[in-house]
C-alpha positions in Angstrom: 118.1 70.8 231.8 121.7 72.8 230.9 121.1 75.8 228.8 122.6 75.8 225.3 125.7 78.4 224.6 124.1 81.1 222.1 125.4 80.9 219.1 128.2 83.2 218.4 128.5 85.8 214.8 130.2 84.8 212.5 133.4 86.8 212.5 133.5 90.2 210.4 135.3 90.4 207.2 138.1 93.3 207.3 136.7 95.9 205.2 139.4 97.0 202.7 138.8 100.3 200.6 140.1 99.9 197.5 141.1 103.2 196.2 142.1 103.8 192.4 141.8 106.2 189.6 143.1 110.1 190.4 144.0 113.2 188.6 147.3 112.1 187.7 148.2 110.8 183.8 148.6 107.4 185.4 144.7 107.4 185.9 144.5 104.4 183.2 147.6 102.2 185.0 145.7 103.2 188.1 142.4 101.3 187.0 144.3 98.7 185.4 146.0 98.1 188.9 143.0 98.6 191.0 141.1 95.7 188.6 144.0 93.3 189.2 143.6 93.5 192.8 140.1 93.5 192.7 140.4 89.9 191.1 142.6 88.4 193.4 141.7 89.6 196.4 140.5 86.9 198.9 137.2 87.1 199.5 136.8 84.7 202.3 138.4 87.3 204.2 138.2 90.6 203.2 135.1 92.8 202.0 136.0 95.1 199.0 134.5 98.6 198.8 135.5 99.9 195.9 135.7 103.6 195.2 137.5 105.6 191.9 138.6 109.1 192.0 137.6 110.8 188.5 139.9 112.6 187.0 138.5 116.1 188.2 139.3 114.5 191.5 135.4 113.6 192.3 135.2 110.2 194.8 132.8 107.9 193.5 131.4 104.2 194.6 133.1 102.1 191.4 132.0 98.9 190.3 133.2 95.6 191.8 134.1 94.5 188.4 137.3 93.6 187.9 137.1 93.2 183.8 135.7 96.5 183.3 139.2 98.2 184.5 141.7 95.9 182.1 143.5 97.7 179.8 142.4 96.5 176.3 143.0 96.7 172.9 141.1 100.0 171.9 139.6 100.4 175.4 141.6 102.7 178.1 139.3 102.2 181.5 138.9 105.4 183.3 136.8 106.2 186.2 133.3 108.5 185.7 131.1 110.3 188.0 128.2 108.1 187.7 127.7 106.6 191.1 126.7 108.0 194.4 130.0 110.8 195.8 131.5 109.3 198.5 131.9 111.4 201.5 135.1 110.5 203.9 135.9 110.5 207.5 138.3 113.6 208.3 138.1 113.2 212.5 140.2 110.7 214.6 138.7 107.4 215.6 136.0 107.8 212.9 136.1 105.8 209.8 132.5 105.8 208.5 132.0 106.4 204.7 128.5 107.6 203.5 127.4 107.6 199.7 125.5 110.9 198.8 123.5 110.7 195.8 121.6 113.3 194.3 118.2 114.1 195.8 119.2 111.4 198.8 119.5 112.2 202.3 123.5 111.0 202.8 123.5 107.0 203.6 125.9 104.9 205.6 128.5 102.8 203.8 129.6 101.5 206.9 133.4 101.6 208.8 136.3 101.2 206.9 139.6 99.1 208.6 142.3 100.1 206.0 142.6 101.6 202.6 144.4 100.2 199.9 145.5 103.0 197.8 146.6 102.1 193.9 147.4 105.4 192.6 150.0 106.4 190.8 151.8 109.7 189.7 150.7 113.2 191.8 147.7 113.3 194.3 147.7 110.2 195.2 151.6 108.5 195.3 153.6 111.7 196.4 152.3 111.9 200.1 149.1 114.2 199.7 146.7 111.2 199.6 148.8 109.7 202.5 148.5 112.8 204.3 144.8 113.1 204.9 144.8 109.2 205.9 147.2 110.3 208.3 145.0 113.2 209.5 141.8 110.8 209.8 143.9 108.0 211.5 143.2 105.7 209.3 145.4 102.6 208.6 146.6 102.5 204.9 149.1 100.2 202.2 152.6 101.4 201.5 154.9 104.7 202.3 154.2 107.2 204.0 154.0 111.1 203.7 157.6 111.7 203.6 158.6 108.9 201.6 155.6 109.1 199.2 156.5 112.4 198.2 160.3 112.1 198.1 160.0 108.8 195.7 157.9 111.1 194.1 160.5 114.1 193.6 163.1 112.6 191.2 165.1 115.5 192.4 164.9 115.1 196.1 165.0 111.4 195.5 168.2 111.7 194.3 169.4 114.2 197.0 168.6 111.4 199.4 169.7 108.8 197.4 173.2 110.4 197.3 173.2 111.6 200.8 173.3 107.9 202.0 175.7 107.2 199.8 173.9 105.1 197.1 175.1 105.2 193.5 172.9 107.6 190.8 173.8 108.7 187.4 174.7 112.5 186.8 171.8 114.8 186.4 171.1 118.4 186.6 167.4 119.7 186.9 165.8 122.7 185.5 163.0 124.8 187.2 159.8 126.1 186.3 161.1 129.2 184.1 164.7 128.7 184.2 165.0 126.9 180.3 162.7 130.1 178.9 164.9 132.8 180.7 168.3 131.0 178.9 168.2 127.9 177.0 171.7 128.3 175.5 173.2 128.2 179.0 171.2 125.4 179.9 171.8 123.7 176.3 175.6 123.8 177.9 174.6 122.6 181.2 173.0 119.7 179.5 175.7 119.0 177.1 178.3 118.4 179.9 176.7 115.0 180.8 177.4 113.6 177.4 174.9 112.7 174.9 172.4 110.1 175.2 170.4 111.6 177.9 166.9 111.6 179.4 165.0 114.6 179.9 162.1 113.5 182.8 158.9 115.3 184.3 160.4 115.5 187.9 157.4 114.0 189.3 155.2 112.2 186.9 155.8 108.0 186.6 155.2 105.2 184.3 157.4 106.9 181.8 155.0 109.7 180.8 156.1 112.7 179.1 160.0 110.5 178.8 162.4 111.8 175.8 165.9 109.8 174.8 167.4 112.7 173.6 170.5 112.0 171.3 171.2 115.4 169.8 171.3 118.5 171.7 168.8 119.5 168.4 166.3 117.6 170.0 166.4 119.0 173.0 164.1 122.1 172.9 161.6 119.6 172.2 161.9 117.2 174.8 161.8 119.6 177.4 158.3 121.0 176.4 157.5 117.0 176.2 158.3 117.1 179.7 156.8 119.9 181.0 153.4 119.2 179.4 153.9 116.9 182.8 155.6 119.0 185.1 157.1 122.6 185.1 160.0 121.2 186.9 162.2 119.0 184.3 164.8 116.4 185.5 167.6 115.8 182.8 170.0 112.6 183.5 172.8 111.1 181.7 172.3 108.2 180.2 173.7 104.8 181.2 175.1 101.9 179.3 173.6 98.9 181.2 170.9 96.2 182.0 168.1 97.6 183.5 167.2 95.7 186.2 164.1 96.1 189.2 164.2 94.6 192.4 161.0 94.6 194.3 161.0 95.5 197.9 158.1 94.2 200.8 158.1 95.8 204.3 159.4 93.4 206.9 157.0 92.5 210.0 157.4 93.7 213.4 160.8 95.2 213.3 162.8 93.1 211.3 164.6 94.4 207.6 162.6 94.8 204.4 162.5 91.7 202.0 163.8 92.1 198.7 163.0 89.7 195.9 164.9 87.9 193.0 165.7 90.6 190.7 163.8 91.0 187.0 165.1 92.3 183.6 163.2 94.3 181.1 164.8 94.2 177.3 162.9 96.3 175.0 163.2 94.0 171.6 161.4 96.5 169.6 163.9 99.4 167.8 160.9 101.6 168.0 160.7 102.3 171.6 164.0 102.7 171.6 163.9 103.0 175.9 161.2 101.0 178.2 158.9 103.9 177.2 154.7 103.8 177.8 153.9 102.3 174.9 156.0 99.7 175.3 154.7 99.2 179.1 151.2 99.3 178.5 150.7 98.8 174.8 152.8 96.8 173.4 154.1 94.0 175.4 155.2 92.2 172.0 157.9 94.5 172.3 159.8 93.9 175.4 161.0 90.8 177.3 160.0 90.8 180.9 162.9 88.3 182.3 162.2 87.3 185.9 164.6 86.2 187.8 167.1 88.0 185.9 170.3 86.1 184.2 172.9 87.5 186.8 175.9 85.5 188.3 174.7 85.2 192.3 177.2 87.9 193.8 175.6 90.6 191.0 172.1 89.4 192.1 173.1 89.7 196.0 174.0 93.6 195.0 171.1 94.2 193.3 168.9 93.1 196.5 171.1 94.6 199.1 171.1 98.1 196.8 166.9 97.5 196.6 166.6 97.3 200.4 169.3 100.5 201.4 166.9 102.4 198.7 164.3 101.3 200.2 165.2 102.4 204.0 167.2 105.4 202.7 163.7 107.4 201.5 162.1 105.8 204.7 159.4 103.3 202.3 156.9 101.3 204.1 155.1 98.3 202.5 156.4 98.3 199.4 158.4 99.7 196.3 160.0 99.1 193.4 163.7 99.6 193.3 164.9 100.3 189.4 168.8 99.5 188.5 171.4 99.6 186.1 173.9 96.9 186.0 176.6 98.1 184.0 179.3 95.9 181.8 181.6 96.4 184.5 179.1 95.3 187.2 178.4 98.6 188.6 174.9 98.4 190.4 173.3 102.1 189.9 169.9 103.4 191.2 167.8 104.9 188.9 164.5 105.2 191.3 162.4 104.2 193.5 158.8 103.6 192.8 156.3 103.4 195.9 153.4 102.4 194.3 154.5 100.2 191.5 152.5 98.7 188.8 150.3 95.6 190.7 148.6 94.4 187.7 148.8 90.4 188.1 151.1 91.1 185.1 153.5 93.7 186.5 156.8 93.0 187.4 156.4 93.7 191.6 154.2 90.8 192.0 155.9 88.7 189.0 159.2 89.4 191.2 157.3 87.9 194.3 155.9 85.2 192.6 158.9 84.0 191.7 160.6 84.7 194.9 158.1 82.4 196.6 154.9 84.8 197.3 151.9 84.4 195.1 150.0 87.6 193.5 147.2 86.8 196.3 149.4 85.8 198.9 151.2 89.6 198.4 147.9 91.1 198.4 147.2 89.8 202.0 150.5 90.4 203.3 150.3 94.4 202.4 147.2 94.6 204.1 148.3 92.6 207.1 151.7 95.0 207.3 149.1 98.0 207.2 146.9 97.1 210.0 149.9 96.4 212.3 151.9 99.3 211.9 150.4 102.8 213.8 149.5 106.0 211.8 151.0 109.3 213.0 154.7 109.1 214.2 156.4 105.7 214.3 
């Protein structure tokens, strides 16, 4: 009598850390992003461990629960040190998590195959997160070190930006102590751009600490605004335009980055008078989110080929989100990169894709995928 094949296991899930929260002031987009995902994800194929960072920069097991990290009316999620610390893998060719709670010997979590990090803003988008992944050789979503902190740097952004040639708008920056040692001179600088203009943290994103300044009056102000963000201010002249985002996916195994159908934002409401936080996160009665964007075709092939030279120019992997002007005489010019955009199934990255052919689940997978197959360390 023939023996009978043993059965085979049943194939492992990939194990996908989902990592979310931070020290930054994106910590609340951060849980609203990290819940999106956390809902779409497919589950057939992947095994979610979920794991916040507080925001004194503690590493916690987080709840699987995609509605508790929405963004409500009167409720702004935000990650708490209530569950067991999570304790990482810092050597090459380990990638075992353990969970110590208190009074508990440490216990296994078990291996991790690639970490999706959803931060946003300092320690966690501008290359130090990306850094240590690096270090532990562990496979991860999106940029890397250099290009995670340069998207991060408005400055250097723009440095790089120019360097390959790509259009920006006028700027000057002011350092940590420079705007206390002689803020006539630097009222001057400013005042040589022209009035309107913005007056930025340098390193700080989904426009927190963001001041349309229209009279040099009202500029003492929106510096300090600023630096309650960053010591080091970015201020930019302002540009009459559309604004206009592209969104940008990594392309496999060699070949050129995808770019997707651009999107619009019009802010309808007066009282934001820019796409400010609010108006991102708080109110969305007051701004049109127009995807793809009403452009004639050769505007719309700019706007993509612009996205994609942004995107290689910093050195992004995975993805970003390239922002535009289109001006009235159909000047295409870059106002930044993003490389961890908004991924809410709401935000305009994924609404981009969606409409370009790649569903908000679909885009999920396909990050992951590009993560696993690209090395860590040089490349």
């Amino acid at each position: 009598m023939s023996s009978q094949p043993e059965p085979s296991a049943p194939a492992r899930k990939t194990r996908v850390l989902i990592l979310f929260g931070g020290r930054s002031g994106e910590h609340v987009i951060s849980c609203a992003t990290a819940g999106g995902v956390m809902r779409a994800i497919d589950r057939e194929r992947y095994e979610v461990i979920p794991v916040g960072i507080t925001k004194a920069g503690q590493w916690v097991l987080a709840a699987d629960e995609p509605e508790r990290w929405e963004i409500t009316p009167g409720n702004l999620p935000e990650v708490t040190a209530t569950g067991g610390e999570v304790l990482l893998p810092l050597a090459v060719g380990q990638r075992e998590l353990r969970v110590l709670e208190p009074g508990q010997f440490p216990r296994e979590l078990g291996e991790v195959d690639v970490v999706f990090p959803l931060l946003h803003g300092p320690f966690g988008e501008d290359g130090t997160l990306q850094g240590l992944l690096e270090l532990a050789d562990v496979p991860y979503v999106g940029p890397g070190v250099l290009a995670s902190a340069v998207g991060m740097d408005k400055q250097f952004m723009k440095l790089v930006l120019a360097g390959q040639g790509l259009p920006i708008a006028p700027y000057t920056v002011i350092r940590p102590g420079e705007w206390d040692r002689n803020p006539a001179a630097w009222t001057e600088t400013v005042a040589g751009l022209g009035l309107p203009v913005f007056v930025k943290p340098a390193r700080a994103g989904s426009s927190l600490g963001i001041t349309k300044v229209d009279d040099l009056a009202d500029l003492p102000a929106a510096i300090a605004e600023a630096r309650r963000h960053d010591p080091k201010v970015l201020v930019e002249a302002g540009v009459v335009g559309r604004e206009i985002e592209c969104a940008v996916l990594g392309g496999r195994e060699g070949e050129r980055p995808r770019a997707s159908l651009p999107g619009e934002i019009v802010v309808t409401d007066a009282h934001h008078g820019f796409y400010d936080f609010e108006a991102k996160y708080l109110d969305e009665a007051g701004v049109e989110l127009s995807c793809p964007a009403d452009l004639p075709p050769h505007l719309v092939d700019e706007v993509r080929d612009v996205a994609v030279r942004t995107f290689e120019a910093v050195g992004a992997e995975g993805l970003s989100r390239v922002d535009v002007f289109v001006t009235t005489d159909g000047q295409v010019i870059v106002n930044e990169i993003n490389t961890m955009p908004g991924f809410t199934p709401f935000s305009m990255y994924p609404r981009m894709w969606e409409k370009s052919g790649i569903t908000y689940p679909e885009l999920i997978d396909e990050l992951i995928q590009l993560a696993l197959q690209r090395p860590t360390g040089l490349r």
